[in-house]
N, C-alpha and C positions, 0 to 999 in steps of 0.2 A: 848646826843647831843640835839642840842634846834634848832626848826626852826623859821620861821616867818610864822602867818597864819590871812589875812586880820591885820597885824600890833599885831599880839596876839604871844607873844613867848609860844611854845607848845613843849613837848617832842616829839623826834623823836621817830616814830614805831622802833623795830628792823630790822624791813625790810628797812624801810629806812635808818636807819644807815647802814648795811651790806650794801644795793648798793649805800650809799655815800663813805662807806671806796672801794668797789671795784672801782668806777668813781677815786679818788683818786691814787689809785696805779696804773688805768690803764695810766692815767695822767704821774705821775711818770716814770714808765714802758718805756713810747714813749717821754719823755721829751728830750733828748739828738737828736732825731731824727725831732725833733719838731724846738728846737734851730738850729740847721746846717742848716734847711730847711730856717729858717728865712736869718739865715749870709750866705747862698746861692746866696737868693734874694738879699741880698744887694752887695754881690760881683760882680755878674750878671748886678748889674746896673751899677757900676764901669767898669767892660770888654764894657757894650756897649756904655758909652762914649768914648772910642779908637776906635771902630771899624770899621771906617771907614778909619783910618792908613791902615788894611786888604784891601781894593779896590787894582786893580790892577794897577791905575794912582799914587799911592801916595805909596809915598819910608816909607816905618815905622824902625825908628831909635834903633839901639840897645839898647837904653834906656828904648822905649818904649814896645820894646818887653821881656826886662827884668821886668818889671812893672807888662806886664801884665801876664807871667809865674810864676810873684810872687801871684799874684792875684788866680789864679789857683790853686795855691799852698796854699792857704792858710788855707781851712781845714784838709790837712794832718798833722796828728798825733791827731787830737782831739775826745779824745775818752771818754772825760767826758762831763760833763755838766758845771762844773767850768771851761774848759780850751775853751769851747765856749764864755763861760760869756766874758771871759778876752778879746776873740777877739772881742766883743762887745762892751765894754768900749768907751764911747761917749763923749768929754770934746769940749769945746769951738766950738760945731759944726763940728765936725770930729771923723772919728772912729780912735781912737790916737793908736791902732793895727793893720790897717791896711797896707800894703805898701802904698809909698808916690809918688805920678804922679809926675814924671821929670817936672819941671817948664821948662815954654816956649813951651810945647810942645800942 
């Protein structure tokens, strides 16, 4: 393995390479955990644009609360890292896996 040193490519120590491959796997290791953590946050942002349906003045429409039970729902069963990916799929400014907010609402 080859690093960069002041723009000089230099062989890596053995010691450096052993704890680049360990950084590596530990990477690996927590990646699945890493991703959910991500499609959490952005789920999480989606639940708190409705949340104000939840106040006690305003009626929230079975639409709405199907929406957002889907939203909830939406990391169960993902137990790889490809099946994250997929809920992650971005196209035309939208995450095109995700559930889709009832128009009008």
């Amino acid at each position: 393995m080859k690093k960069l040193v002041n723009g000089i490519e230099m062989d890596m120590t053995s010691q450096e390479i052993a704890q680049r491959e360990a950084d590596i796997q530990q990477y690996k290791d927590n990646e699945l955990n890493l991703k959910l953590d991500f499609l959490r946050s952005i789920r999480n942002n989606f639940l708190t644009e409705t949340d104000f349906y939840a106040n006690s003045d305003v009626t929230m429409s079975d639409a709405i609360k199907t929406y957002r039970q889907a939203l909830r729902d939406l990391t169960n069963g993902l137990d790889t890292v490809a099946k994250v990916k997929t809920k992650l799929e971005f196209e035309d400014g939208n995450y095109i896996n995700f559930p889709t907010k009832p128009s009008g609402e």
